[in-house]
Biopython code that builds the backbone (N, CA, C, O; Angstrom):
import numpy as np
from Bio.PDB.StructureBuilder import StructureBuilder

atoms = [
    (1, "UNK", "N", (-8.517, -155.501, -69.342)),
    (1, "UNK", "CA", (-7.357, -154.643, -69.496)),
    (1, "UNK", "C", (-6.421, -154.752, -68.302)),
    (1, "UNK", "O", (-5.202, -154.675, -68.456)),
    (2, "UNK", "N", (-7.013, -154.939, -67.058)),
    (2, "UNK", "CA", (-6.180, -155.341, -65.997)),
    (2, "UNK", "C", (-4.793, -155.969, -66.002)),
    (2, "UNK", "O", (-3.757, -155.512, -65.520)),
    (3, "UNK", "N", (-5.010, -157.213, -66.705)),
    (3, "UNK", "CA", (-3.912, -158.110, -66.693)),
    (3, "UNK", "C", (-2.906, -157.106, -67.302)),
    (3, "UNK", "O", (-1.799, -157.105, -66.762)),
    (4, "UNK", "N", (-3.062, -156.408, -68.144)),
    (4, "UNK", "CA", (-2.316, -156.004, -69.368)),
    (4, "UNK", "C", (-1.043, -154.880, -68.696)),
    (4, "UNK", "O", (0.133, -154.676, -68.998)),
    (5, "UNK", "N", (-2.005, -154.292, -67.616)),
    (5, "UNK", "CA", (-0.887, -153.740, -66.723)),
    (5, "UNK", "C", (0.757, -154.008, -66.611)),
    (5, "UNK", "O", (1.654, -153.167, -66.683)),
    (6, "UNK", "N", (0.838, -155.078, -66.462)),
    (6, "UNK", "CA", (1.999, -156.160, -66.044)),
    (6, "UNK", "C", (2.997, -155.432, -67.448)),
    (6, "UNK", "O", (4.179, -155.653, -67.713)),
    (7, "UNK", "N", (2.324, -154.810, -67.935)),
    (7, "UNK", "CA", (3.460, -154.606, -69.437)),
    (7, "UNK", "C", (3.521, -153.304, -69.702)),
    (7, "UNK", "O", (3.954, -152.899, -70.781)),
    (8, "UNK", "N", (3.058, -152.432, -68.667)),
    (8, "UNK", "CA", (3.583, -151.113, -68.289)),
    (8, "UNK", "C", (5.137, -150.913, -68.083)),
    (8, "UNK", "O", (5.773, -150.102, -68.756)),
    (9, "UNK", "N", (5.835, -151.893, -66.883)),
    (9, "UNK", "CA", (6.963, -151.953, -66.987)),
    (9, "UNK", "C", (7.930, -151.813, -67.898)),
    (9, "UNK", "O", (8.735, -150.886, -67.988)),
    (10, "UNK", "N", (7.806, -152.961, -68.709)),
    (10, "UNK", "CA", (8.746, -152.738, -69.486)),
    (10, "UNK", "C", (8.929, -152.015, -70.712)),
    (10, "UNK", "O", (9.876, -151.971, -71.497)),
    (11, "UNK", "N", (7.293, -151.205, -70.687)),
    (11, "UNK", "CA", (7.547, -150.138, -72.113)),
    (11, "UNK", "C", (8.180, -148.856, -70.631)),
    (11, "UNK", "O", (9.396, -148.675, -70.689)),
    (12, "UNK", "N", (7.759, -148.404, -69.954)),
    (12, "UNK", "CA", (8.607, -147.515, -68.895)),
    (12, "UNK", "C", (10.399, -147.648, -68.655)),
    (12, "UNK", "O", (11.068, -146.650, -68.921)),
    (13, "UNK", "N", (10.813, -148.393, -68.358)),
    (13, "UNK", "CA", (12.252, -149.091, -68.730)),
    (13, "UNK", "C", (12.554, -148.618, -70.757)),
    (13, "UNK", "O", (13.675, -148.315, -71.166)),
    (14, "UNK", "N", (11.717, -148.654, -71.376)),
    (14, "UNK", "CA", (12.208, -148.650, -72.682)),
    (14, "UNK", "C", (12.424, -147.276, -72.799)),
    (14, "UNK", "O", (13.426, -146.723, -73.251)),
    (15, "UNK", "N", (11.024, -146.576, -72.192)),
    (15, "UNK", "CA", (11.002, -145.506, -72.817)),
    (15, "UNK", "C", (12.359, -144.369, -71.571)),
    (15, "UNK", "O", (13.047, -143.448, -72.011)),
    (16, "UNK", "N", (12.359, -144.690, -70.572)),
    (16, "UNK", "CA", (13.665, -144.123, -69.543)),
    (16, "UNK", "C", (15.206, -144.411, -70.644)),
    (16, "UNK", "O", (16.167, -143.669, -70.846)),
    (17, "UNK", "N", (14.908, -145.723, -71.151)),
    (17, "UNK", "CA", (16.541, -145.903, -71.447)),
    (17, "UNK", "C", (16.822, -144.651, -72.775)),
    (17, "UNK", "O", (17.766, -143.870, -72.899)),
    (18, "UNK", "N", (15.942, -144.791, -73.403)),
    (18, "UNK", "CA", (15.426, -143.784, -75.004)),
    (18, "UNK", "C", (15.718, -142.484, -74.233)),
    (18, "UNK", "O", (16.860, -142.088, -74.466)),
    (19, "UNK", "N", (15.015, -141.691, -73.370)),
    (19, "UNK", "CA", (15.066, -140.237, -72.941)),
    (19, "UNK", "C", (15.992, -140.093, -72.062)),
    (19, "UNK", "O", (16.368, -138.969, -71.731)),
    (20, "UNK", "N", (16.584, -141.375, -71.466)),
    (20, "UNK", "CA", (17.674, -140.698, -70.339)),
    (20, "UNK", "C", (16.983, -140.231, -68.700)),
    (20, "UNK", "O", (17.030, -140.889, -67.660)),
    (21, "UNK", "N", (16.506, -139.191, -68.884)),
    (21, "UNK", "CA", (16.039, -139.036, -67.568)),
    (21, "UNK", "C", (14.558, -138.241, -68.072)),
    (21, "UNK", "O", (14.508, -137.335, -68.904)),
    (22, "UNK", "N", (13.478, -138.792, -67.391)),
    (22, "UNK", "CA", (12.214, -138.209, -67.488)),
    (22, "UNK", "C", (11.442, -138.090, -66.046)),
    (22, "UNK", "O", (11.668, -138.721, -65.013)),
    (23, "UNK", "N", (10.457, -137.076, -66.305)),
    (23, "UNK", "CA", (9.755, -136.953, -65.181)),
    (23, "UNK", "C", (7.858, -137.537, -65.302)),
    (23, "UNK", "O", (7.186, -137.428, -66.327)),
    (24, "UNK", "N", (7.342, -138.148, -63.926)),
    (24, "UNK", "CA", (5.824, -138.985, -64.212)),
    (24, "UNK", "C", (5.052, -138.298, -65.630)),
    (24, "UNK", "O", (4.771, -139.086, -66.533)),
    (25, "UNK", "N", (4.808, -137.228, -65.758)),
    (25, "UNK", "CA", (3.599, -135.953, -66.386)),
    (25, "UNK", "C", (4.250, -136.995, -68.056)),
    (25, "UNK", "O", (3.558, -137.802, -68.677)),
    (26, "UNK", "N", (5.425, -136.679, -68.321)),
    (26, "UNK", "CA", (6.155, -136.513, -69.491)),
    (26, "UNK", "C", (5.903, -138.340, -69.960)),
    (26, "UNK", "O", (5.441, -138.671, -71.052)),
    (27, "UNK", "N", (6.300, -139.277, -68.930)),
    (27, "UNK", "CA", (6.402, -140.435, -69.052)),
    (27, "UNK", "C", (5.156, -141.276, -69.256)),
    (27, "UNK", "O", (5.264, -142.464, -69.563)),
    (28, "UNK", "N", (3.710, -140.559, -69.059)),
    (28, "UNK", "CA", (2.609, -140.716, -69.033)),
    (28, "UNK", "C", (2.305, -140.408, -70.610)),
    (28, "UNK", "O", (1.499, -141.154, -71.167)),
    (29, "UNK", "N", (2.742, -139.636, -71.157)),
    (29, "UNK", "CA", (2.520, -139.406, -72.332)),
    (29, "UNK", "C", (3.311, -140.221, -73.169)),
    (29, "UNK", "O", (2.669, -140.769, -74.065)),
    (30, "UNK", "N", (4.150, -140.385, -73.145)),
    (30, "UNK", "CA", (5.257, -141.788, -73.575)),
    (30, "UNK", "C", (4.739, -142.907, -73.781)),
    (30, "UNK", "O", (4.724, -143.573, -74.816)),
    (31, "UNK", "N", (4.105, -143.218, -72.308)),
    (31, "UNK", "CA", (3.353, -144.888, -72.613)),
    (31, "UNK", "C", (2.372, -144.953, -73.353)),
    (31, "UNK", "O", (1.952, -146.070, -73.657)),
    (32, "UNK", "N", (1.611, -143.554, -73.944)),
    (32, "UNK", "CA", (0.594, -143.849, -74.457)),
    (32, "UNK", "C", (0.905, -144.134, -76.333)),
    (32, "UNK", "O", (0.275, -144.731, -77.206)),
    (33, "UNK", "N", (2.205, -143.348, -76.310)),
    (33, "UNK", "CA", (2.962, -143.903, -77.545)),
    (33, "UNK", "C", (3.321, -145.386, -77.893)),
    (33, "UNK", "O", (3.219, -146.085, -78.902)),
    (34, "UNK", "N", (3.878, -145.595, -76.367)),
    (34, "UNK", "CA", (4.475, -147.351, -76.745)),
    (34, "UNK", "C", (3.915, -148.352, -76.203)),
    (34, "UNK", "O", (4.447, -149.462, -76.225)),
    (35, "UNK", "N", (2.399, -148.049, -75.458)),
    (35, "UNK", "CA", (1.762, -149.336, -74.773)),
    (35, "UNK", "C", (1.496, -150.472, -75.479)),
    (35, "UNK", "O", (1.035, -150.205, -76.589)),
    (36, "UNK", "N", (1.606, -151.586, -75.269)),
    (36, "UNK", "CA", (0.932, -152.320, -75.527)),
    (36, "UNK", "C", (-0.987, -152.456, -75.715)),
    (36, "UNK", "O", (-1.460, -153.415, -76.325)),
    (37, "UNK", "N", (-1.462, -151.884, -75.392)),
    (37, "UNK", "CA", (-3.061, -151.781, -75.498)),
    (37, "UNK", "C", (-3.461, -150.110, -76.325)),
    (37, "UNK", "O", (-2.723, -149.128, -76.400)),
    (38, "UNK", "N", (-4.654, -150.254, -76.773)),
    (38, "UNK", "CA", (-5.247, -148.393, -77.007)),
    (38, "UNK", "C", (-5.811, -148.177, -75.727)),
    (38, "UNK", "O", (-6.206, -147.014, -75.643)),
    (39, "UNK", "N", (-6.013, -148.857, -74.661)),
    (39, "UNK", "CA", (-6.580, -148.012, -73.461)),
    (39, "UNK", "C", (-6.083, -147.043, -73.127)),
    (39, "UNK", "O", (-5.553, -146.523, -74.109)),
    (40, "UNK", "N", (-5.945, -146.481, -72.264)),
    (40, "UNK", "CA", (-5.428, -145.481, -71.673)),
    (40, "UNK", "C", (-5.037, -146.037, -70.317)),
    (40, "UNK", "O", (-5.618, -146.771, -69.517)),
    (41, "UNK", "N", (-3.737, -145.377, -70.333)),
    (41, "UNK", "CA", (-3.064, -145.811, -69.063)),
    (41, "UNK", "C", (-3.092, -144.588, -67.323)),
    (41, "UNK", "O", (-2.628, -143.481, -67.051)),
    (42, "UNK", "N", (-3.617, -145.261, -66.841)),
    (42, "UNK", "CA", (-4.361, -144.535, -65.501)),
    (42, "UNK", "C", (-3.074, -144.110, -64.560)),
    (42, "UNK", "O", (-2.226, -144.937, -64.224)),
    (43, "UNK", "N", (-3.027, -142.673, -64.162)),
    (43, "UNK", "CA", (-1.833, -142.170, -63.364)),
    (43, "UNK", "C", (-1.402, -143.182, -62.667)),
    (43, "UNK", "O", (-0.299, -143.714, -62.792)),
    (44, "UNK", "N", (-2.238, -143.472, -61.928)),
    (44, "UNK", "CA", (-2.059, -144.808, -60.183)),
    (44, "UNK", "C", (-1.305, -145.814, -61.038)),
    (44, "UNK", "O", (-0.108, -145.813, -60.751)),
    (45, "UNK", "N", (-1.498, -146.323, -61.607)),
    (45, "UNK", "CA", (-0.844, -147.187, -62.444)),
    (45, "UNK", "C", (0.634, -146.889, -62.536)),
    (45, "UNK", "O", (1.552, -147.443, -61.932)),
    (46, "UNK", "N", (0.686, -145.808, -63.498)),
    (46, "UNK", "CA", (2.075, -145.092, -63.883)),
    (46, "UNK", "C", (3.038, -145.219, -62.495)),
    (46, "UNK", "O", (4.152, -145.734, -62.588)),
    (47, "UNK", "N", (2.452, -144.636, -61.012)),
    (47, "UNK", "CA", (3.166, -144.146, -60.582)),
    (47, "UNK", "C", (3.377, -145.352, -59.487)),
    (47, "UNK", "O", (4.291, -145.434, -58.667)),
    (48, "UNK", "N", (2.411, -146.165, -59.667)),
    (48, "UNK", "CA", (2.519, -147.238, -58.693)),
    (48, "UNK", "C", (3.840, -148.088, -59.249)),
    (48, "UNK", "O", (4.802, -148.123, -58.482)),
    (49, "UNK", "N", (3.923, -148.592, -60.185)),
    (49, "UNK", "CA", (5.071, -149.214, -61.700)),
    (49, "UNK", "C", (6.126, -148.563, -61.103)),
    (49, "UNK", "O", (6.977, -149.275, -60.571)),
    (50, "UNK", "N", (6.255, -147.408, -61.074)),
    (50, "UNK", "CA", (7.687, -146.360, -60.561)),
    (50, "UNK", "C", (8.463, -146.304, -59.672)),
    (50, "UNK", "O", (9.689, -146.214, -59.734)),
    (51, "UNK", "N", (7.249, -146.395, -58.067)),
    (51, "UNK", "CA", (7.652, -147.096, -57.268)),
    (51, "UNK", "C", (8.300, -148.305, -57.338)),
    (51, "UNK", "O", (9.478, -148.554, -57.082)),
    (52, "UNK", "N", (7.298, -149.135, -57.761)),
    (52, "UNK", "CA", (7.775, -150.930, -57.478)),
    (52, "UNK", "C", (9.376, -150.909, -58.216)),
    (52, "UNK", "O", (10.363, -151.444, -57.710)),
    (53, "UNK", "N", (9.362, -150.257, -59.355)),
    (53, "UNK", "CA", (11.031, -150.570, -60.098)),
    (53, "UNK", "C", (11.948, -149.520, -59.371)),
    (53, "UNK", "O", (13.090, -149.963, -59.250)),
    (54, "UNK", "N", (11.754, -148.033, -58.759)),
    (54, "UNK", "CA", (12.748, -147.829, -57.595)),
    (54, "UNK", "C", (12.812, -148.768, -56.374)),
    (54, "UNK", "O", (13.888, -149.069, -55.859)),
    (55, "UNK", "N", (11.512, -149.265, -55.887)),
    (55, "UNK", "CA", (11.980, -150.311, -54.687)),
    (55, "UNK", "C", (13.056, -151.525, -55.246)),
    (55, "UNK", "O", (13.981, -151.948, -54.554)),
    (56, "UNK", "N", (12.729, -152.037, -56.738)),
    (56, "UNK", "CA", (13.539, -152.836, -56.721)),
    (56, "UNK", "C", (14.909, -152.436, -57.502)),
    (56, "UNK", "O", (15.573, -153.348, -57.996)),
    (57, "UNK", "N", (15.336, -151.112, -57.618)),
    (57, "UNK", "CA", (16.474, -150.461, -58.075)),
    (57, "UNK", "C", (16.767, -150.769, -59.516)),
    (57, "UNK", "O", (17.820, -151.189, -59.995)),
    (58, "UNK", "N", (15.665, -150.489, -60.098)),
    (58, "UNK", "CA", (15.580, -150.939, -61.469)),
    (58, "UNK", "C", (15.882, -149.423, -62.087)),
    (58, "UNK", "O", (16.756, -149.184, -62.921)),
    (59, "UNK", "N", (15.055, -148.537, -61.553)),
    (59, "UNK", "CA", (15.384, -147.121, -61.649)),
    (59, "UNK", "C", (15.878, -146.085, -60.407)),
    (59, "UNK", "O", (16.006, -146.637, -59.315)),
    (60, "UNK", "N", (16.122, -144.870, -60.458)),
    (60, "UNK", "CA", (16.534, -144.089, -59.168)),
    (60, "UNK", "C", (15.589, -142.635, -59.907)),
    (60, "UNK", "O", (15.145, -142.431, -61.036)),
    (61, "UNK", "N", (15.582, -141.875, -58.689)),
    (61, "UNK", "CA", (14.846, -140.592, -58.740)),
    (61, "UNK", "C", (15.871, -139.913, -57.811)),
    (61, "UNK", "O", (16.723, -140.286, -57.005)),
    (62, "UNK", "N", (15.341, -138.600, -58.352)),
    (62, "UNK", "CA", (15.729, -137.121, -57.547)),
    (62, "UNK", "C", (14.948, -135.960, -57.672)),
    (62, "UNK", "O", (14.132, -135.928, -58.592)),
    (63, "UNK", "N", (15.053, -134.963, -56.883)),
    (63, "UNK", "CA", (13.769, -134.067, -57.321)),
    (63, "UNK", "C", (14.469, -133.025, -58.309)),
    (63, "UNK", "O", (15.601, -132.682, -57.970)),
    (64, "UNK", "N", (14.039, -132.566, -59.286)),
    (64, "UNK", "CA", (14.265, -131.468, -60.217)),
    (64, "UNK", "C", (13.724, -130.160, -59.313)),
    (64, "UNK", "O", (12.581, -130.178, -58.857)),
    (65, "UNK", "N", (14.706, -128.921, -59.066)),
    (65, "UNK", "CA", (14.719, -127.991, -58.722)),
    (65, "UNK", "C", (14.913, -127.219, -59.803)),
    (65, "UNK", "O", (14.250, -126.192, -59.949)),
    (66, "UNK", "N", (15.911, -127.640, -60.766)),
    (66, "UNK", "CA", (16.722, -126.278, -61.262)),
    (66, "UNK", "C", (14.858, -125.546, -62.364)),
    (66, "UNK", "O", (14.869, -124.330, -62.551)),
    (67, "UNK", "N", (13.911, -126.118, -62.773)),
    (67, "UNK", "CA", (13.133, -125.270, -63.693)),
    (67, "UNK", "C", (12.461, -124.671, -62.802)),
    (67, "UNK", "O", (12.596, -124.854, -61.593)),
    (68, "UNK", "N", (11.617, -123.841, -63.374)),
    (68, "UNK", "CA", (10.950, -122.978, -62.263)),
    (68, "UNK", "C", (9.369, -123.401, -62.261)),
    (68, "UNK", "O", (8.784, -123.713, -63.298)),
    (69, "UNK", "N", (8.745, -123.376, -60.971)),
    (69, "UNK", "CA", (7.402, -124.134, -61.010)),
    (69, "UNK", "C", (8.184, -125.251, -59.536)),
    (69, "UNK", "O", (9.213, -125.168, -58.865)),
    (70, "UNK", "N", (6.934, -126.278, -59.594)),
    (70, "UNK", "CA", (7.384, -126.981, -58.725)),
    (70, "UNK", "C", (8.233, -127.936, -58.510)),
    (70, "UNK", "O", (8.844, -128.038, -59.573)),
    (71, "UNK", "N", (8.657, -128.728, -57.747)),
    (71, "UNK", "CA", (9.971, -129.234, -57.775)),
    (71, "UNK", "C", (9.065, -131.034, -58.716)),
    (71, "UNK", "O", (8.003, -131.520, -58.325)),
    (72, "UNK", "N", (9.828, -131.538, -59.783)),
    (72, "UNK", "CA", (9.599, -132.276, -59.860)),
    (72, "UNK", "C", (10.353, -133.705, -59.942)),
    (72, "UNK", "O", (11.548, -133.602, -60.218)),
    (73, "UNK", "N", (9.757, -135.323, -59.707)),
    (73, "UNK", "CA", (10.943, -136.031, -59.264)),
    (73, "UNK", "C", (10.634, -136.833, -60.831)),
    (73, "UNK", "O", (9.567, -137.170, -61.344)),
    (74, "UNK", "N", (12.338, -136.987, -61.406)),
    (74, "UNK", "CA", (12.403, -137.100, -62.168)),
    (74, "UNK", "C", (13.383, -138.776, -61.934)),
    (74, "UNK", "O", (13.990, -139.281, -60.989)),
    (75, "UNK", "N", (13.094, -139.180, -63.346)),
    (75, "UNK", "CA", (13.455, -140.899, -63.469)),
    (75, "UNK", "C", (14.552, -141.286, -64.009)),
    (75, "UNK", "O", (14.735, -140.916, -65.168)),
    (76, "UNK", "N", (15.614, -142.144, -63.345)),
    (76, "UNK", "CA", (16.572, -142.612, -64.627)),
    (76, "UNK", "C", (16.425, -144.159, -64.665)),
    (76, "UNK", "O", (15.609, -144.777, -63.980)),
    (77, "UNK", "N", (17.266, -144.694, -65.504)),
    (77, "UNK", "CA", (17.023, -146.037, -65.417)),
    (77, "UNK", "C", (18.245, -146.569, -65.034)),
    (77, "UNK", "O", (19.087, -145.903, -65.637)),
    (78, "UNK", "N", (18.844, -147.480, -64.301)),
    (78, "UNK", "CA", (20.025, -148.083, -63.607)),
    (78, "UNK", "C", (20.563, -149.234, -64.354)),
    (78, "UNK", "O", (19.721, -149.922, -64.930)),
    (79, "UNK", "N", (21.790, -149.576, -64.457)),
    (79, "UNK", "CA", (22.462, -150.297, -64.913)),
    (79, "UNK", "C", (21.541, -152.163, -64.791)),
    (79, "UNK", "O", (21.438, -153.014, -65.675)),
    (80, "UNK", "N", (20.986, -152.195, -63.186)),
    (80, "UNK", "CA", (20.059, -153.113, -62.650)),
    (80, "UNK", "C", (18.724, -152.899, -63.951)),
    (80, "UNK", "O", (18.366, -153.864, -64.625)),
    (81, "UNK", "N", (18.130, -151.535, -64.127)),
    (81, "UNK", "CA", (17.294, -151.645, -64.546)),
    (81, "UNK", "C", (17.615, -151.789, -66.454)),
    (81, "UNK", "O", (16.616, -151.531, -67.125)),
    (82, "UNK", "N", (18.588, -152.077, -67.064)),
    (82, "UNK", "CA", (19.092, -151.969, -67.988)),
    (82, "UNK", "C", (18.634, -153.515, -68.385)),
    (82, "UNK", "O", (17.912, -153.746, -69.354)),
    (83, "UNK", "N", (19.181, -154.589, -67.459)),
    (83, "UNK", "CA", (19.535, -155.879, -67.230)),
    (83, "UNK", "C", (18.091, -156.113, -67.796)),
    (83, "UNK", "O", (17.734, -156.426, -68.932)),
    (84, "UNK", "N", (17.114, -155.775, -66.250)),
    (84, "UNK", "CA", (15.635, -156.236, -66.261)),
    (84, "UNK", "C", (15.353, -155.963, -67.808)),
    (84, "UNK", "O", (15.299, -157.048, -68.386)),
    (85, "UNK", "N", (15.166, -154.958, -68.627)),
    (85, "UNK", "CA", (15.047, -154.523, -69.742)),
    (85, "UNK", "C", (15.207, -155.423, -70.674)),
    (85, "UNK", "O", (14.263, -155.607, -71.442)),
    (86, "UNK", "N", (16.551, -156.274, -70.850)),
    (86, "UNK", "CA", (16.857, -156.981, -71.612)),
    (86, "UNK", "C", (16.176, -158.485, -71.419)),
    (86, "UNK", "O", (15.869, -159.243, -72.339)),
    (87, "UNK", "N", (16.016, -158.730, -69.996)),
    (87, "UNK", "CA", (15.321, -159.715, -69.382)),
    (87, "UNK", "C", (13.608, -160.005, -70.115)),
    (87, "UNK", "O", (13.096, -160.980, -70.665)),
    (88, "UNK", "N", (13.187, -158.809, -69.823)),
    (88, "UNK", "CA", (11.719, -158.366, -70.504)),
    (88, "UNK", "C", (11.672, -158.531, -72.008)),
    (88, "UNK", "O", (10.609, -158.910, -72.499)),
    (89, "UNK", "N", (12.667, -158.298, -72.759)),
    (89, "UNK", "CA", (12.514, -158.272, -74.244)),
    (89, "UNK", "C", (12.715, -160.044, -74.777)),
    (89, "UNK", "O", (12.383, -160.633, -75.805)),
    (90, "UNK", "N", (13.527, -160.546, -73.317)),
    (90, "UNK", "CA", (13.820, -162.169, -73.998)),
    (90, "UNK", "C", (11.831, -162.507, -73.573)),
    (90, "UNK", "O", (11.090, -162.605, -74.551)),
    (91, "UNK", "N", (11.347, -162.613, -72.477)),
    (91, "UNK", "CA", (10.581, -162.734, -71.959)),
    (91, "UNK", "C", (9.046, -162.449, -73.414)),
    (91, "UNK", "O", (8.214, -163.122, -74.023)),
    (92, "UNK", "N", (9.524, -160.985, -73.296)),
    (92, "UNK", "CA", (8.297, -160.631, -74.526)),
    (92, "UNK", "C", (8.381, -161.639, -76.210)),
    (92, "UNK", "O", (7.477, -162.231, -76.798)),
    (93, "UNK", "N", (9.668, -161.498, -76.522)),
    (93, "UNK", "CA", (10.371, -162.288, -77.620)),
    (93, "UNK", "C", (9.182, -163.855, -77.581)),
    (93, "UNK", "O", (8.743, -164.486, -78.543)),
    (94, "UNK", "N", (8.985, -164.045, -76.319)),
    (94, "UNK", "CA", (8.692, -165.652, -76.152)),
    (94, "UNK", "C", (7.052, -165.442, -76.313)),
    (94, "UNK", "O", (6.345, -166.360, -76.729)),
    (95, "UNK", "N", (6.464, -164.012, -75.904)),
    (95, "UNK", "CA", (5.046, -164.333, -75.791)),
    (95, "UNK", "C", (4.846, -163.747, -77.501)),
    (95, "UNK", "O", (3.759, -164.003, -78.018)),
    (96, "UNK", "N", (5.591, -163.195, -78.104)),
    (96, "UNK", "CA", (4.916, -162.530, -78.979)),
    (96, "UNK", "C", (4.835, -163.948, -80.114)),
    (96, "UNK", "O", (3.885, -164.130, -80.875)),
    (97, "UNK", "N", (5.827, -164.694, -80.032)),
    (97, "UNK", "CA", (6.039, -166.146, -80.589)),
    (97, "UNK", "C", (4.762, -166.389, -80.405)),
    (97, "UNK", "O", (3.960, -165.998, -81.253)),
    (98, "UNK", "N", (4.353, -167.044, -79.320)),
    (98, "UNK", "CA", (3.339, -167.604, -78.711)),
    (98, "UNK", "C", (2.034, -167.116, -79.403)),
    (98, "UNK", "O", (1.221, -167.908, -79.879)),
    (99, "UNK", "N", (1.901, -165.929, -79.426)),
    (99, "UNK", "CA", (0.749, -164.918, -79.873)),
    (99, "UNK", "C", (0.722, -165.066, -81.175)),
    (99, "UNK", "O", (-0.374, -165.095, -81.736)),
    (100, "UNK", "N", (1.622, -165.160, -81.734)),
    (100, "UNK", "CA", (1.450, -165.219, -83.537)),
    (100, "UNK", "C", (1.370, -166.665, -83.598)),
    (100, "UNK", "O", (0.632, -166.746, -84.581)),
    (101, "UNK", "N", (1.609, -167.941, -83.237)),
    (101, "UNK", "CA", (0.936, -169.227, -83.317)),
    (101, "UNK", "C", (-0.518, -168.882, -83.260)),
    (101, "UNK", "O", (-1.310, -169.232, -84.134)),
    (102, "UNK", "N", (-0.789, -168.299, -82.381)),
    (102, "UNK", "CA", (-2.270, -168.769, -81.522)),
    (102, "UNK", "C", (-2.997, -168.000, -82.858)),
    (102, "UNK", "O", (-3.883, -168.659, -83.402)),
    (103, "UNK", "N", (-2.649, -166.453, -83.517)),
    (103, "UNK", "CA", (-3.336, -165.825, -84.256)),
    (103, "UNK", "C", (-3.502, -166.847, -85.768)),
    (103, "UNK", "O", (-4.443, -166.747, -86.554)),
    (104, "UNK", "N", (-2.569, -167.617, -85.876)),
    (104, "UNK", "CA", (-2.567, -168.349, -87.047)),
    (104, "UNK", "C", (-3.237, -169.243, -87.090)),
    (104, "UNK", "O", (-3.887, -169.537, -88.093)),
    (105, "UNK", "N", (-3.247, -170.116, -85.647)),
    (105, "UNK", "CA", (-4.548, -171.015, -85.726)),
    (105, "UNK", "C", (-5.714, -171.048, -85.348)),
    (105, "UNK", "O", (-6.288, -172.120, -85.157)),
    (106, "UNK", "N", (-6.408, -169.638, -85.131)),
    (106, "UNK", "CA", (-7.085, -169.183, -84.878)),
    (106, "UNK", "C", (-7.765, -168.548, -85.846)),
    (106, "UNK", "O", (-8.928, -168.242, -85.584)),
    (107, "UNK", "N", (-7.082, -168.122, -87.494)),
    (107, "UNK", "CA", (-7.767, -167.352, -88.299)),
    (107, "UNK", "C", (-7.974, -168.496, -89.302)),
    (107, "UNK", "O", (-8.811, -168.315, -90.186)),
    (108, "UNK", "N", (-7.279, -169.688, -89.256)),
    (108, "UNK", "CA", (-7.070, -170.730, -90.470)),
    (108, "UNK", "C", (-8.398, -171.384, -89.904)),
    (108, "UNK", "O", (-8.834, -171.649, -88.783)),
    (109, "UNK", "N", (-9.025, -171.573, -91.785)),
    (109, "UNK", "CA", (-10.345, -172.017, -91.983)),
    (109, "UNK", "C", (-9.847, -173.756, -91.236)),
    (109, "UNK", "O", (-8.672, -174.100, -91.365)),
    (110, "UNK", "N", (-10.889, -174.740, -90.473)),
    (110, "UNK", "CA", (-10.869, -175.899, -90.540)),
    (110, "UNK", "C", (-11.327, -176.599, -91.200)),
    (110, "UNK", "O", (-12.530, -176.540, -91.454)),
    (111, "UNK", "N", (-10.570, -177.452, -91.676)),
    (111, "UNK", "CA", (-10.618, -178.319, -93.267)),
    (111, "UNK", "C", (-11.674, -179.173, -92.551)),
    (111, "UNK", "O", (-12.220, -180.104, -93.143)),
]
sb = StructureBuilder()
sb.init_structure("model")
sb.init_model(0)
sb.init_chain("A")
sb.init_seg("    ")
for serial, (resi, resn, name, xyz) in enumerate(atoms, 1):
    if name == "N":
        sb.init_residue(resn, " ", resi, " ")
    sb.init_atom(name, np.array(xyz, "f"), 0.0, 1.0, " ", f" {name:<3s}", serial, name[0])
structure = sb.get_structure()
């Protein structure tokens, strides 16, 4: 399941562009809608992903004050991270190709 990580990203990017602005708790529940795998996707994970795409300004944060409870930092996705998005879907476009070859010759009886 490890590898599979790598495709956290870009359901996170999907699911930011869909809600606009979300916060970790909310976005955790999201991926478990649009992951790629039935595992379950591990906080550290979530929040590590969050980081790496604010370091690379794919998304931006701020902390939510205005509800009441604690302050929480909430996600948008950036014009940069819009790009990557579209980048990821040519990218996925190519493996899912790939994946439906391999399933076809993989289920076909050999003559």
């Amino acid at each position: 399941m490890g590898h599979l990580y790598r495709f956290v990203e870009p359901v996170l990017l999907l699911v930011l562009r869909e809600k606009g602005r979300s916060y970790g708790y909310d976005l955790l529940g999201s991926l478990a809608e649009h992951a790629f795998t039935d595992g379950e996707i591990e906080k550290a994970v979530l929040y590590r992903t969050l980081r790496r795409l604010e370091q690379n300004r794919y998304i931006s944060s701020d902390w939510d004050t205005d509800e009441p409870g604690p302050a929480r930092r909430v996600y948008t996705l950036t014009k940069a991270g819009e790009q990557h998005l579209k980048e990821w879907a040519q990218v996925l476009a190519k493996v899912a190709s790939a994946m439906n070859r391999f399933v076809r010759r993989a289920s076909s009886e050999k003559s």
